[in-house]
Every structure is written in structure tokens, then in C-alpha cells.
C-alpha atoms as a printed R data frame, in Angstrom:
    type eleno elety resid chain resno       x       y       z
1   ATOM     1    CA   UNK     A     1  -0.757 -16.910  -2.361
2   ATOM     2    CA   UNK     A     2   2.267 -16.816   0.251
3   ATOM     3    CA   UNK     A     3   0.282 -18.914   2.637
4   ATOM     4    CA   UNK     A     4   0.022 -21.411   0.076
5   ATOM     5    CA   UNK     A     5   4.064 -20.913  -1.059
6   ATOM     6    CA   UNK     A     6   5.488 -20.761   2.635
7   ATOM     7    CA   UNK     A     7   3.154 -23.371   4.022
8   ATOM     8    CA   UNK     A     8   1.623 -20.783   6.541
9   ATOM     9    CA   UNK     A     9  -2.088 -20.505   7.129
10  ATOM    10    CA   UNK     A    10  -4.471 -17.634   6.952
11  ATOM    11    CA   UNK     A    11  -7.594 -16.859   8.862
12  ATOM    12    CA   UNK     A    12 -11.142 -15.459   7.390
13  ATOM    13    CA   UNK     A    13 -12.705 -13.795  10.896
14  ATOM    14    CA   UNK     A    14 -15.825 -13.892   9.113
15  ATOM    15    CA   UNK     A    15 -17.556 -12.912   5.843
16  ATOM    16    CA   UNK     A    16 -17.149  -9.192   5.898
17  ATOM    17    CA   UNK     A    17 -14.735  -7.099   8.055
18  ATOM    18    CA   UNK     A    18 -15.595  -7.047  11.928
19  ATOM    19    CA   UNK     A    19 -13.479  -5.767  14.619
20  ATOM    20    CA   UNK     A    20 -14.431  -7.860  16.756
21  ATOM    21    CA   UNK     A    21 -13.944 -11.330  15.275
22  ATOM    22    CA   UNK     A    22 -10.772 -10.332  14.113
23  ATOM    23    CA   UNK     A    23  -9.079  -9.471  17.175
24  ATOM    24    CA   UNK     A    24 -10.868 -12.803  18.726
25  ATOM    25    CA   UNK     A    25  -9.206 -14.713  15.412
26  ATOM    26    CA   UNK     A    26  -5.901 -13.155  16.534
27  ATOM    27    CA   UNK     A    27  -6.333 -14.551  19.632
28  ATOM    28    CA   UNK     A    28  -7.548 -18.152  19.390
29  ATOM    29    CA   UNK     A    29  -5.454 -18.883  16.710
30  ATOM    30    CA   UNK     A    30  -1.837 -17.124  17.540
31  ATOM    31    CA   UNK     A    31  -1.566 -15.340  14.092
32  ATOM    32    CA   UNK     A    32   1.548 -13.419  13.285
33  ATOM    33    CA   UNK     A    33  -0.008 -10.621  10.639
34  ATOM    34    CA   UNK     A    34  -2.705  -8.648  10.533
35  ATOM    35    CA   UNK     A    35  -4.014  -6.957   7.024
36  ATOM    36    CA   UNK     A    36  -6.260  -3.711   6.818
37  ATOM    37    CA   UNK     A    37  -6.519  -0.705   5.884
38  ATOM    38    CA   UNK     A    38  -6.064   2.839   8.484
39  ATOM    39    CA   UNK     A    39 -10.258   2.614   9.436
40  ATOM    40    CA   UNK     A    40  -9.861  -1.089   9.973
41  ATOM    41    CA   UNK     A    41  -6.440  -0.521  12.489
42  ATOM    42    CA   UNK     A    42  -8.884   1.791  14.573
43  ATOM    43    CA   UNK     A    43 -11.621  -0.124  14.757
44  ATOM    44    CA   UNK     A    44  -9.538  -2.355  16.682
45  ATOM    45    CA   UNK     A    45  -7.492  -0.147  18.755
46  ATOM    46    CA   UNK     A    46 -10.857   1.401  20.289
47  ATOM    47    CA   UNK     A    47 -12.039  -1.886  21.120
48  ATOM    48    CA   UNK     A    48  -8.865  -2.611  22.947
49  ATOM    49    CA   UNK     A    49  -8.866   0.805  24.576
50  ATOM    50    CA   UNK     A    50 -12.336   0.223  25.605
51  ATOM    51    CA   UNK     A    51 -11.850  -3.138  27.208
52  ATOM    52    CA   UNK     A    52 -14.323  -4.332  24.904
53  ATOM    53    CA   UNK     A    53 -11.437  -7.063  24.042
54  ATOM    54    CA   UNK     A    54  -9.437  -8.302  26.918
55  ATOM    55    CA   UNK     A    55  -5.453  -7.407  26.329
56  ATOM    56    CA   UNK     A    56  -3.757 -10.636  25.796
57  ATOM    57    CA   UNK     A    57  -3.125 -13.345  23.082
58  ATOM    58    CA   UNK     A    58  -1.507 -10.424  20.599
59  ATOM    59    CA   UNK     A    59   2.373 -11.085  21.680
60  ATOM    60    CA   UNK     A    60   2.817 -13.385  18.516
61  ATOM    61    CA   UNK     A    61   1.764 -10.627  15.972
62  ATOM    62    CA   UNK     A    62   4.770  -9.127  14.648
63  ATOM    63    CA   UNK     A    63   4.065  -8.135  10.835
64  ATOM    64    CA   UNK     A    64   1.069  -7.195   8.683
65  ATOM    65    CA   UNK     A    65  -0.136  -4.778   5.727
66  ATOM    66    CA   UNK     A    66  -1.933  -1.504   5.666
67  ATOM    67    CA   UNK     A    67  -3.153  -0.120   2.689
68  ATOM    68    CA   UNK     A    68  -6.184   1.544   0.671
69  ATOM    69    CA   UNK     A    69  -5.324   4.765   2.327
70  ATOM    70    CA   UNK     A    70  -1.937   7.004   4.104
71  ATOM    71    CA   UNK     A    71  -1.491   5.739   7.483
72  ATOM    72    CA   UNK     A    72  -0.227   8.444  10.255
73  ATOM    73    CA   UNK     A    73   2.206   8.420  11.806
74  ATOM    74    CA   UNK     A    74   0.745   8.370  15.483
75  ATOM    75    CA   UNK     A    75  -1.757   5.401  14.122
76  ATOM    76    CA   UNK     A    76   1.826   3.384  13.249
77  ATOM    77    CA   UNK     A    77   3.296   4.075  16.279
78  ATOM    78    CA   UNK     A    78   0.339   2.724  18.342
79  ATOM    79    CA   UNK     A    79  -0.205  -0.212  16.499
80  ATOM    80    CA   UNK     A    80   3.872  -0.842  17.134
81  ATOM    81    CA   UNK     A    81   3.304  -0.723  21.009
82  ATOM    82    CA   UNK     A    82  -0.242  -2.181  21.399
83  ATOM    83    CA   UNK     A    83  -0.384  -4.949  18.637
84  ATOM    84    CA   UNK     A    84   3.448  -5.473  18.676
85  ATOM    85    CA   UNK     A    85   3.276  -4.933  14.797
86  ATOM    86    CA   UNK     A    86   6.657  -3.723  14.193
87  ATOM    87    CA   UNK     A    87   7.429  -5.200  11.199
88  ATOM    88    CA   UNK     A    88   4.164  -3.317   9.753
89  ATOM    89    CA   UNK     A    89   4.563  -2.845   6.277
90  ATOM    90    CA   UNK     A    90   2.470  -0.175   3.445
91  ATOM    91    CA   UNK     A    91   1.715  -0.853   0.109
92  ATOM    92    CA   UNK     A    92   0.387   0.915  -2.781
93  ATOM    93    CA   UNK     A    93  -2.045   0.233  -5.350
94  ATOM    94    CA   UNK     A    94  -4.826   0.605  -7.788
95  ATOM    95    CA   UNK     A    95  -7.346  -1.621  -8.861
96  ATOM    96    CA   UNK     A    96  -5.995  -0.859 -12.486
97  ATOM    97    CA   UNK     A    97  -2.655  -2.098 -11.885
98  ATOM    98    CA   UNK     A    98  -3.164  -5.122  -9.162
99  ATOM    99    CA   UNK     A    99  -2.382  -6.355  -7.077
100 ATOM   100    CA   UNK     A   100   0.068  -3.890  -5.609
101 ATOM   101    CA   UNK     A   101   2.675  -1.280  -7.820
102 ATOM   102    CA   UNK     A   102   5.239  -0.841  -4.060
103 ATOM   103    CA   UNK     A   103   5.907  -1.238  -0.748
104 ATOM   104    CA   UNK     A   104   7.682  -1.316   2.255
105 ATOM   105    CA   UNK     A   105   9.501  -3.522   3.944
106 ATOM   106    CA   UNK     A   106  10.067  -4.380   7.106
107 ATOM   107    CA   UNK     A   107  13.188  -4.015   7.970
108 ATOM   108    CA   UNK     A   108  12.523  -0.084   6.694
109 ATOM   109    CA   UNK     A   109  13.167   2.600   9.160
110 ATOM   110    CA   UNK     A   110   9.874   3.608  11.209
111 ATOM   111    CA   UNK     A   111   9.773   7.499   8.846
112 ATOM   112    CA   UNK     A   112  10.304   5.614   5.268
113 ATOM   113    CA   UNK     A   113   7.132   3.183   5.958
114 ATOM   114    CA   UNK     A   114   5.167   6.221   7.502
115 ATOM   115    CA   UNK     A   115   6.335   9.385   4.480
116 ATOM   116    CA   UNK     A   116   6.689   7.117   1.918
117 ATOM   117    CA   UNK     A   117   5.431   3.744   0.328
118 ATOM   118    CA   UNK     A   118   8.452   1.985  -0.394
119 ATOM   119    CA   UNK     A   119  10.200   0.557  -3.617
120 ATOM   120    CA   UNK     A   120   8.580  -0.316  -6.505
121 ATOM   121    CA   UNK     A   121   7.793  -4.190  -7.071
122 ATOM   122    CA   UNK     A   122   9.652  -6.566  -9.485
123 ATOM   123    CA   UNK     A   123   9.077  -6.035 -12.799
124 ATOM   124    CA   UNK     A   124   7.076  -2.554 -12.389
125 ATOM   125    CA   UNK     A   125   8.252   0.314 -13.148
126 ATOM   126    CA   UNK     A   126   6.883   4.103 -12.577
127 ATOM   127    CA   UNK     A   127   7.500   7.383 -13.138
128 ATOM   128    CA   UNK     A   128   6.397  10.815 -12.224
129 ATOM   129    CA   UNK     A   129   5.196  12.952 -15.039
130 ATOM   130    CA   UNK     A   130   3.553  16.994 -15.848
131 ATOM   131    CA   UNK     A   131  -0.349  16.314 -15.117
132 ATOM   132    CA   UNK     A   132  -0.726  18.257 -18.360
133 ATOM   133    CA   UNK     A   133   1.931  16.613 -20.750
134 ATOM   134    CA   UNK     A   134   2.510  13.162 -19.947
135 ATOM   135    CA   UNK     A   135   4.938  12.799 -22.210
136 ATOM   136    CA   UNK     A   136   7.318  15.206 -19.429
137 ATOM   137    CA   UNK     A   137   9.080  12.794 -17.450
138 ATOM   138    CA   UNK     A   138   9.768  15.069 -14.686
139 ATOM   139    CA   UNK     A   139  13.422  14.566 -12.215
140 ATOM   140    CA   UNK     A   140  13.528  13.472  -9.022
141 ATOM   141    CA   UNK     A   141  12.313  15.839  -5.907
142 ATOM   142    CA   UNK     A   142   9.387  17.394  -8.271
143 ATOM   143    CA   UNK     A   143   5.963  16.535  -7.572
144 ATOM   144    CA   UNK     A   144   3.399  15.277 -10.449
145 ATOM   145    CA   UNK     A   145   1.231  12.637 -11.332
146 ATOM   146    CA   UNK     A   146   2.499   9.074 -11.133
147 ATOM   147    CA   UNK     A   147   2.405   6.576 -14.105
148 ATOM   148    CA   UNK     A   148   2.908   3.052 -13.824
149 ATOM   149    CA   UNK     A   149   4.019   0.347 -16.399
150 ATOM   150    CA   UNK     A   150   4.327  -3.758 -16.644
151 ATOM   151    CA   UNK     A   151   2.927  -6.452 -16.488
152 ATOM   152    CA   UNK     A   152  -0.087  -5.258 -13.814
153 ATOM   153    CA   UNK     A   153  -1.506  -2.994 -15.973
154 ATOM   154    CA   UNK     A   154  -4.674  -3.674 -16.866
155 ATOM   155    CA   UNK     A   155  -5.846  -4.222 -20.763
156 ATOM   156    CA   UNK     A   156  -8.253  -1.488 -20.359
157 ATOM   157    CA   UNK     A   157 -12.129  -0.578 -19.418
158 ATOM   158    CA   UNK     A   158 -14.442  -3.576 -20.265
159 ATOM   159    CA   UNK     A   159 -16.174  -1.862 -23.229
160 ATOM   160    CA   UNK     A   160 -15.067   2.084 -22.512
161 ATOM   161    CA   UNK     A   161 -12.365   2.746 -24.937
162 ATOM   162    CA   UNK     A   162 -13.421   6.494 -24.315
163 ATOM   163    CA   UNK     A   163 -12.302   6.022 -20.656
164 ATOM   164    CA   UNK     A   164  -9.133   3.988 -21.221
165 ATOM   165    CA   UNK     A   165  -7.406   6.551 -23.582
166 ATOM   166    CA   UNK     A   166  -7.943   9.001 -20.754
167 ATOM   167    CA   UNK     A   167  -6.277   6.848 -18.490
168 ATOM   168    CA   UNK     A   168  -3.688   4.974 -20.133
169 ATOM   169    CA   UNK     A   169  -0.558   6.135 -22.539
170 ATOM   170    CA   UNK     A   170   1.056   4.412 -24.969
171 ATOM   171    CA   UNK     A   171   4.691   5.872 -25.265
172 ATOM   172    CA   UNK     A   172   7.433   5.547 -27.894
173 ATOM   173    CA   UNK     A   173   8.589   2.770 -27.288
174 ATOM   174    CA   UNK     A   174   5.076   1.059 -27.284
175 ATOM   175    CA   UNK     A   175   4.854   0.410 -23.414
176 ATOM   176    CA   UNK     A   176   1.723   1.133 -21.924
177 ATOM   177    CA   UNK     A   177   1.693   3.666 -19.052
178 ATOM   178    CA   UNK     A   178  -1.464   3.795 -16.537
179 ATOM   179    CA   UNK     A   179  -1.777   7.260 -14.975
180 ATOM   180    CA   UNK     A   180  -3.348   7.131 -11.485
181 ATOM   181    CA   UNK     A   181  -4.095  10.665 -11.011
182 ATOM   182    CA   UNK     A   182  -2.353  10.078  -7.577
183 ATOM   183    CA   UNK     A   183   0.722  12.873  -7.062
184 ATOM   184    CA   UNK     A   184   4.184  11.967  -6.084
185 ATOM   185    CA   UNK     A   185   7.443  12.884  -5.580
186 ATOM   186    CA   UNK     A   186  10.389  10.286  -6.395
187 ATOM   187    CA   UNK     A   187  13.444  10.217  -3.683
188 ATOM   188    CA   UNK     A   188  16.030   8.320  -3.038
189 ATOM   189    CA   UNK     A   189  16.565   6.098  -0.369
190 ATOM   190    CA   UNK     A   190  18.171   2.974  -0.659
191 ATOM   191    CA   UNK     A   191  17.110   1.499  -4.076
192 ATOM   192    CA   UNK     A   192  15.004   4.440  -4.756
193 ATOM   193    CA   UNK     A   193  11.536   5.169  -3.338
194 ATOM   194    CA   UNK     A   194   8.237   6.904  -3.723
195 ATOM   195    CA   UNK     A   195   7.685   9.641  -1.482
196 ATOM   196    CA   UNK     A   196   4.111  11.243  -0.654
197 ATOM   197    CA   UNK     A   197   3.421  14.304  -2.388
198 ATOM   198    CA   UNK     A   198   0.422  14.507  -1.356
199 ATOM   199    CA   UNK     A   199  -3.407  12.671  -1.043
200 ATOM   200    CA   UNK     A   200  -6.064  12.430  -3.857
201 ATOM   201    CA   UNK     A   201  -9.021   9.905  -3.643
202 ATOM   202    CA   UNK     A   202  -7.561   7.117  -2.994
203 ATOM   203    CA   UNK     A   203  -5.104   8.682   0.046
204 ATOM   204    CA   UNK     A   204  -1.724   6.776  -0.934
205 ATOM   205    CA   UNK     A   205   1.661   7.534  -2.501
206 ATOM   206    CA   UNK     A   206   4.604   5.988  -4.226
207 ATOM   207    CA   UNK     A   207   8.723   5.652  -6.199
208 ATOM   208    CA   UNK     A   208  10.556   4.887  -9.150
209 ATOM   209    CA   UNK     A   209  13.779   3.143 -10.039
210 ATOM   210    CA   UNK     A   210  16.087   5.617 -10.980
């Protein structure tokens, strides 16, 4: 959608993810980003290692995403000095509440894009609560289970109301809270961010507004 809103254009390396054709797309054609997830970033970096890809045509990358899983902070820091993706930025997610709940920017110091996943999106909001009383907003610093509310929250299973009620809250107020059975602490930083507590299934962590 931003490449159609900021007149930009984006590249498809090929049908389904190969190391390979993307670093040659990043090459023939200049880009400036570079999406993927940790497993992705790798795949890459070996090939370069291995001289599999000759080292050149990467100066204009500056900027990117990772997701779909924590990325360490040694992978960061060598996809900063070998892809020149400084501006790398993290974002958090579920399927359940697309396309993304927050994220970093990239103007974010080098430790909030690596410990945490930024601020929470317009329009979202989150909160951590007890994973055995959701109705326990807990305070700031104390790890539990995230919830998420707004307007990317999904409706609900297709045709598993069993499922939905054991995923999704409907509070006082009548908003509609999706718990993603991810843990988190909220901090402060800026705005306000979500910190990693630690890694469940999906490997990712998040913040609230407060």
C-alpha cells in the first residue's frame, strides 16, 4: 500500500521466498528496503559470507522490516554493517489482529528496536493482563499476557464460536479484546512501548499507551 501512496515501487524476486533472487533483485534494481523475517535475514547473510553473491549493488539499502519472529541482537547488528540496513525496523503481529498491532521506528535507538517492538499503531490499543483473570489489567514493569483492541481485530473464527470465546473478551465497556497468548511487559520509553517478556510460538513482543 505505501508503494502505491508514496509513488515508490516494490519488487516480487520470485513466487516464493529465495535467497538468492532476492539479493540479485536488490541488486539489479537499486532497492532501498528489504522485508523478512530472522530465517529469511540469514539466508542471505550466508550467501554473502559464502561468496555465493558477489558484495556490491547493496549501498542503496538503508531501511526494511523484520518480523514473524525476535530478531537478536548480533543478527541486527550484522545486517547494519553488511546490508547497510540501519534504519531496520520490527513489527509485531498476529494474523488475528492484521496487519501489524506495533513497531519500531527508525530513528529508534539500536537496544529499543532489538528488546522491544516499539509503540503501538494508530488507533490500537493494548494492554497487559493476569493469564488467569483477564479482567486484571496489570501496571507497568509486570509481565502477563498481552491483549489487543481496535479496529484490527478480527470478527472471530469462521464458524468456531467455541474457539473465539477462548480467544477474544468482551469488556465493560463493550470493546472487544483479542488475547494473543504472547507475554509482555509494558515500559516506557518515549510514547510508551512494549518490551519483551519473553517468547511463545510465535517469538515476538510488544507496548501499550499509558
Amino acid at each position: 500500500m505505501a508503494t502505491a501512496t508514496h509513488g515508490s515501487a516494490i519488487v516480487f524476486p520470485s513466487e516464493c521466498f529465495d535467497p538468492l533472487a532476492t539479493l540479485h533483485a536488490v541488486q539489479e534494481h537499486a532497492c532501498t528496503a528489504l522485508y523478512g523475517v530472522p530465517t529469511m535475514f540469514l539466508s542471505e547473510l550466508e550467501l554473502l559470507r559464502t561468496g555465493a553473491v558477489e558484495y556490491k549493488g547493496f549501498e542503496h539499502l538503508r531501511t526494511g522490516i523484520a518480523a514473524g519472529s525476535s530478531i537478536p541482537a548480533e543478527l541486527m547488528r550484522k545486517l547494519h554493517k553488511t546490508l547497510n540496513l540501519t534504519e531496520l525496523t520490527i513489527c509485531y503481529g498476529m494474523t488475528e489482529t492484521s496487519p501489524v498491532s506495533a513497531m519500531t521506528t527508525t530513528d529508534d535507538p539500536l537496544v529499543k528496536r532489538i528488546e522491544t517492538v516499539g509503540r503501538l499503531l494508530p488507533h490500537v490499543q493494548a494492554r497487559v493482563v493476569d493469564p488467569g483473570d483477564w479482567t486484571k489489567v496489570l501496571p507497568v514493569g509486570q509481565r502477563g499476557e498481552l491483549a489487543v483492541s481496535g479496529y484490527l481485530v478480527m470478527k472471530g473464527y469462521w464458524g468456531d464460536e467455541k474457539r473465539t470465546k477462548e480467544a477474544m473478551l468482551t469488556d465493560s465497556e463493550g470493546k472487544v479484546w483479542m488475547h494473543v497468548s504472547d507475554l509482555f511487559a509494558l515500559s516506557r520509553f518515549s510514547a510508551s512501548c512494549i518490551q519483551r517478556a519473553s517468547f511463545f510460538a510465535n517469538g515476538m513482543n510488544v507496548t501499550d499507551r499509558r
